[in-house]
C-alpha positions in Angstrom: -53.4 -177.7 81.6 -54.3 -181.0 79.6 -52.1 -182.5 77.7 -50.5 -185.5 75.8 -47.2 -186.1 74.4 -46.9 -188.7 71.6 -45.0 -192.2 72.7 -42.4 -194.2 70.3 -44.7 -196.4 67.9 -47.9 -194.6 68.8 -50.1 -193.4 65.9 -52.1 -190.3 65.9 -55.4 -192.0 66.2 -54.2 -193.2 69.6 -52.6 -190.2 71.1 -56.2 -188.1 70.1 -58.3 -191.3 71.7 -55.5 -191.1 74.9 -56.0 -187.3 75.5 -59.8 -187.5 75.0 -59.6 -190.2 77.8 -57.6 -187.8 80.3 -60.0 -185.1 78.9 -63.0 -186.9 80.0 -61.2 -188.6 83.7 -60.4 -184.7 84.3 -64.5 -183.8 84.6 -63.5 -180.3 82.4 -65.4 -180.3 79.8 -68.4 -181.3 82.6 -67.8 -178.3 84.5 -67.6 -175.9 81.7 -71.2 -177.6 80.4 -71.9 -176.9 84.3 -71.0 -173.5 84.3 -72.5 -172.5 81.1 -75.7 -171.3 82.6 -76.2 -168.9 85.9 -78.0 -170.3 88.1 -79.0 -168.1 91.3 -78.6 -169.3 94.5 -81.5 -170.7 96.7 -83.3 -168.5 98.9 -84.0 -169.8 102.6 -87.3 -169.8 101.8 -86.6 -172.5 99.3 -84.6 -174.9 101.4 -87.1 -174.6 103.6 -90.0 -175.4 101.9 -87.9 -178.6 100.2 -86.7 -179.8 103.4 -90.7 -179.9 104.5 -91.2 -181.9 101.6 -88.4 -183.9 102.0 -89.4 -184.7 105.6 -92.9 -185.4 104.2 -92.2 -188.1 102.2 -89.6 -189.6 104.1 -92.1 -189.9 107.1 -94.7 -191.1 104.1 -92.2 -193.9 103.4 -91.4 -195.0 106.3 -95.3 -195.8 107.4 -95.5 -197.3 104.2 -93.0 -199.6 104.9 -94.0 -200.4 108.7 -97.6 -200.8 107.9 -96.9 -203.2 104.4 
């Protein structure tokens, strides 16, 4: 749990922009954004089929670069 306890001297204005600092450095309000939507895993197939591509225009590169 998140939280922030007001210092001597400190104005409210400072303790909110404080805790929306160790809000943000915490990544939770990322994750819930994250996790908002189901996403299904990939199937093998998938992976498969990206790692071709993947492989494709690595090799793509590569001769791009040798030949240039």
């Amino acid at each position: 749990m998140i939280y922030a306890v007001k210092k001597q001297n400190e104005s409210n204005e400072k303790l909110i922009n404080r805790f929306k600092k160790i809000v943000q450095r915490s990544r939770i309000i990322m994750d819930s954004k994250r996790g908002r939507y189901h996403a299904n895993k990939p199937t093998k197939q998938f992976v498969r089929a990206a790692a071709v591509k993947r492989e494709f225009y690595r090799t793509k590169r590569r001769r791009k670069q040798f030949y240039s």
